[in-house]
N, C-alpha and C positions, 0 to 999 in steps of 0.2 A: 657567809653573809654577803652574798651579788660578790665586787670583787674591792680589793682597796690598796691603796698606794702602799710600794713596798719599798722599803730601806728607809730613805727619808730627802731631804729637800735643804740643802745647806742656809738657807739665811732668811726664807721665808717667815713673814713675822705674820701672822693669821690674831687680830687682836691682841690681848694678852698671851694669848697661848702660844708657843714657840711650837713650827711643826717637826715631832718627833719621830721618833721609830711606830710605825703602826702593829700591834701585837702578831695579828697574820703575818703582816711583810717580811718581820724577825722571825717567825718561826719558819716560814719558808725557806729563808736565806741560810739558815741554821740546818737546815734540812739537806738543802741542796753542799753545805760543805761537807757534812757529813756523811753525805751518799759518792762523793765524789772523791772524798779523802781514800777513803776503802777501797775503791778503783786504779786509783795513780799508781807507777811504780817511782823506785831513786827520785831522782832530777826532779819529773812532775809534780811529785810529792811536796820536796821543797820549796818547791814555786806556789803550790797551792797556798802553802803554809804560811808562806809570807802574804800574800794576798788576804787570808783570811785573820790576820791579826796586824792588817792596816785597816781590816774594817772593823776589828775592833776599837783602834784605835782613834778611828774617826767620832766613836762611841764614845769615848771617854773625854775628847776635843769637844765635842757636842753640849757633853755634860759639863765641862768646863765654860763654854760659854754663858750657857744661860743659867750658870752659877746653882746649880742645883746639887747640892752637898749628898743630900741622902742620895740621890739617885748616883751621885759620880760613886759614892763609896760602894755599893750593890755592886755596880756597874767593873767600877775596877778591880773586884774582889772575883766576878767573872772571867774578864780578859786577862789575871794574871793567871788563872786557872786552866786558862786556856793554852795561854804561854809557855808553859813548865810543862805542859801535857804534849805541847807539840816539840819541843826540846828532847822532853826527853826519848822521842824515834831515833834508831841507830842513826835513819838515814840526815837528821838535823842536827844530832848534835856538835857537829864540828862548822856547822854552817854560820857563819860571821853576822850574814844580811839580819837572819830569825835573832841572834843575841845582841845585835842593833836595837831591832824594832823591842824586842824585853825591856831593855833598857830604858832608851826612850819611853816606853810607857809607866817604866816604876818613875820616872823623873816626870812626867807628866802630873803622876797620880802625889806627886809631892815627896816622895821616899827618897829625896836627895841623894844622901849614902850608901841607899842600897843600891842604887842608880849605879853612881860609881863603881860599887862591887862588881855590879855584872860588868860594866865597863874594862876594868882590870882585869878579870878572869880572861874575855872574851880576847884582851888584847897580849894576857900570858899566852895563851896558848894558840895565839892565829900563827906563830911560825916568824921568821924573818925578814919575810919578803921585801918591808919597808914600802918603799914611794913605787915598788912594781907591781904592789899585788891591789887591784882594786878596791877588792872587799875592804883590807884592812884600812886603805887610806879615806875610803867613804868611813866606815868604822871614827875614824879619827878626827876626820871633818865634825862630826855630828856631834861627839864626844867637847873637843873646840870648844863648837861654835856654844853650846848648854851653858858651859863654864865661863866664857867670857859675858854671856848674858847676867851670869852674877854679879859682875865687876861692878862697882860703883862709879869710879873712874877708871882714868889707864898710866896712872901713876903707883909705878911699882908691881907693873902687871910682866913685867919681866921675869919675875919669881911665883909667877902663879901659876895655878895646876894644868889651865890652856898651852903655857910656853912649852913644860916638862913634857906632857902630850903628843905635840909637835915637835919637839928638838926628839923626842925617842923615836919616833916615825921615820927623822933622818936619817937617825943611828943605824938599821936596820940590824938592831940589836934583839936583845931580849929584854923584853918591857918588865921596866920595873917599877911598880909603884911609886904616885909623888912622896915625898918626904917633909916637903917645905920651903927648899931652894931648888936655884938649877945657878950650874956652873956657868960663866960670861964664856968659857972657851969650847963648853959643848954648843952653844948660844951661835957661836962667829961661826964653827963646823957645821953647825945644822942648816944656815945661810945659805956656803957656799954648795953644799949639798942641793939644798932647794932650787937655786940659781941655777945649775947645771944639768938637772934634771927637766926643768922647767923648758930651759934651752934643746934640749936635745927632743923633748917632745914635739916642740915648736918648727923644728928644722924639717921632721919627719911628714910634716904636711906639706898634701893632703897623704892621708894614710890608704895602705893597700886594702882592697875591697874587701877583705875575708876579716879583717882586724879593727874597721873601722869604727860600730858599735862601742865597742868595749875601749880600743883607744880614745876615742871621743870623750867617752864616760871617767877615763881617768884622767885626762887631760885639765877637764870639771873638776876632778876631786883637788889634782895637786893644784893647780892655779889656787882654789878655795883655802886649802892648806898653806900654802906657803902666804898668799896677800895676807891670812888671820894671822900668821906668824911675823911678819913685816909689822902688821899691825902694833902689835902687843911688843915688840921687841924697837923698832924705830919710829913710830907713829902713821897717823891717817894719810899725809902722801905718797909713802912706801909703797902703803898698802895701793890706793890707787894705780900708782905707775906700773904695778903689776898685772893688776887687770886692762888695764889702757894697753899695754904690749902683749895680753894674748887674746885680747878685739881687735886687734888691729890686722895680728897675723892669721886669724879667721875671718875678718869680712875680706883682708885679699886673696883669700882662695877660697871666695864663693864660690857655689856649684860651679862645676865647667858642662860645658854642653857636649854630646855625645856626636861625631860628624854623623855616622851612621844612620840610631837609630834616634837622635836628637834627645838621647835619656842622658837625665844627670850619672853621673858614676862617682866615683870615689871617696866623694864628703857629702853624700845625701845626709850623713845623721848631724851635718856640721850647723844647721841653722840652729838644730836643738842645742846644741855646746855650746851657739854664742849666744842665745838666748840665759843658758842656765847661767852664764859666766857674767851677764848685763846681772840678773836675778839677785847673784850673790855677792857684785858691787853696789846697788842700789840697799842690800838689806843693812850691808855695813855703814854706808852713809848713814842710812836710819839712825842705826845706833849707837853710832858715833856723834850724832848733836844730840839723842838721847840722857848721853853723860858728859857731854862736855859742849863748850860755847867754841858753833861753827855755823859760819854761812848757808842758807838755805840753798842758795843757788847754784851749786853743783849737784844737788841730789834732783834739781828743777829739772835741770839743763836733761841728765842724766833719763828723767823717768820719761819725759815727754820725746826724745830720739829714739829710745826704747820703744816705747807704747806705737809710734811710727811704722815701726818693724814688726811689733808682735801686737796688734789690737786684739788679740785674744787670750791674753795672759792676765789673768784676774789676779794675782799678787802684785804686778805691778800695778794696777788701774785699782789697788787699794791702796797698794801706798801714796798714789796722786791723788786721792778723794783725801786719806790724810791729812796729807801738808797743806792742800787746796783750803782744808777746812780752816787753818791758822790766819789764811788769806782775810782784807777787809774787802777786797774787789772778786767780785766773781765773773767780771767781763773777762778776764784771760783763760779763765778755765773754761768757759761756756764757748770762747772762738775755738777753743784748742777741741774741744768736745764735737763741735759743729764741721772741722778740717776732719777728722777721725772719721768719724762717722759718715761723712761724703766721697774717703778714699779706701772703706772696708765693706764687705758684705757681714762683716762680725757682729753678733748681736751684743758682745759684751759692751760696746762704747754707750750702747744707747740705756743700759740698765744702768753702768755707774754714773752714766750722766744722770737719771734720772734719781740715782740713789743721792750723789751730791748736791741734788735741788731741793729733795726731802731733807739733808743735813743742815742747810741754810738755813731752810723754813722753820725748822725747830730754833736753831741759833735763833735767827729773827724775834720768834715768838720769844722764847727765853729772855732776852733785851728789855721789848716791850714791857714783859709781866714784870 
């Protein structure tokens, strides 16, 4: 029928109706994995496979928003289908990224426990690599970070399944399920473990040209691991000074210039590491005055030097529409909005500026009525 939007549109609000998946667009999309799964071999395979169950994923996010029960249950009863099907290929089942993203989505879809299950399986059997092996330590990041969103406060989060998580990460042991406790001496070892790892990553920059991707990428994970670790074990300035010390020693070894050919070399992937590494101190501030009484002004300070650097990072320029909204003056966010927007060709400043002038206008009205 002519032709029509395919996939979908993340926050478009069209009247009442939320713009969804358009039935064409989805079978297309479905079409084209399906035609292209049977083509790949190894490697590509698996890469496909991840890609194609973060778009389910995105599915089921979707359906979570705009709170649509029957649809999410359809929906999740599909992508877990899809999950288990891609798992079970020779060439995936030993793959950490694909029994990540399972996870993640039985915890999405509310399955807590069974959440966890895969979580444990995934992390019996990834091997011992500990804080060397990418996969597992994103694996464990993400694991973390779930669990600590459960916390109510962070009193006596010492002994909870977050710490265990991360103190076994350390160990580059063989994972064994939480019980209930964690030891105060596995606790002190797992510390200095993290500290020294941490260190040795840090020294290594900028990294050699063939490793840099991937080092970058776990440099992200551990910084993320150890600051949630600090967290949960010494409190919210631990955690910060941990990320303050590997911003620091990433913005001074911004790209360097090439004599030559004038091309960056070495830490081209590095803007993205200090980006991710700003991302996952600003989420922690979040949610750390989320469950406990702290000053707004460091998560202020924090999003707006951010937003400076990266005007095109729409999770930061949501969490400043957030906080903004608690705001009774909207002149500091509309200058800051106005600076943004006359130092970037980025269209994102001018849509959450505009999305924050619709948040007020409703506030406003709300008042009124």
């Amino acid at each position: 029928s002519g032709f029509n939007s395919i996939g979908h549109m993340d926050t478009m609000l069209r009247g009442r109706h939320h713009i969804g998946h358009y039935k064409e667009g989805e079978e297309f999309i479905q079409n084209v994995f399906h035609a292209l799964y049977l083509l790949f071999p190894g490697k590509e395979k698996s890469n496909l496979s991840i890609f194609w169950l973060q778009y389910e994923i995105s599915k089921v996010i979707q359906c979570l928003q705009a709170k649509k029960k029957k649809k999410l249950k359809a929906q999740g009863k599909k992508s877990k289908r899809l999950a288990k099907n891609l798992l079970k290929a020779p060439d995936n089942r030993n793959h950490l990224s694909l029994w990540k993203l399972y996870a993640y989505l039985e915890w999405l879809l509310g399955n807590i426990n069974d959440a966890r299950k895969v979580f444990d399986t995934a992390l019996s059997t990834a091997g011992m690599g500990g804080l060397k092996s990418p996969q597992l330590c994103s694996l464990t990041l993400l694991y973390a970070q779930l669990e600590v969103e459960l916390l109510e406060s962070t009193e006596g989060a010492v002994m909870s399944r977050a710490v265990h998580i991360l103190t076994k990460l350390a160990e580059s042991g063989p994972y064994v399920s939480y019980s209930g406790q964690v030891l105060s001496v596995n606790v002190l070892k797992a510390r200095k473990t993290y500290e020294h790892a941490l260190q040795d990553y840090l020294s290594k920059i900028p990294f050699p040209d063939q490793s840099q991707v991937s080092d970058a990428d776990q440099l992200v994970n551990l910084v993320g691991c150890y600051a949630l670790f600090q967290y949960l074990t010494v409190g919210i300035d631990a955690a910060v000074s941990v990320y303050a010390q590997a911003s620091e020693k990433l913005e001074a070894s911004g790209p360097q210039k090439c004599e030559n050919a004038g091309e960056s070399f070495g830490i081209q992937n590095f803007p993205t590491a200090l980006e991710a590494v700003t991302l996952l101190h600003t989420n922690l501030l979040r949610f750390h005055m989320k469950i406990s009484v702290y000053p707004l002004n460091p998560l202020r300070e924090a999003l707006t030097e951010a937003l400076k650097q990266y005007p095109s990072n729409q999770s930061l320029w949501r969490s400043y529409i957030h906080i903004q909204r608690k705001s009774h003056s909207a002149s500091k966010a509309r200058r800051f909005f106005d600076g943004v927007t006359r130092s970037t060709n980025s269209l994102e400043p001018w849509l959450f500026a505009i999305q924050a002038e619709q948040m007020r206008k409703k506030l406003i009205e709300n008042v009124q009525r």
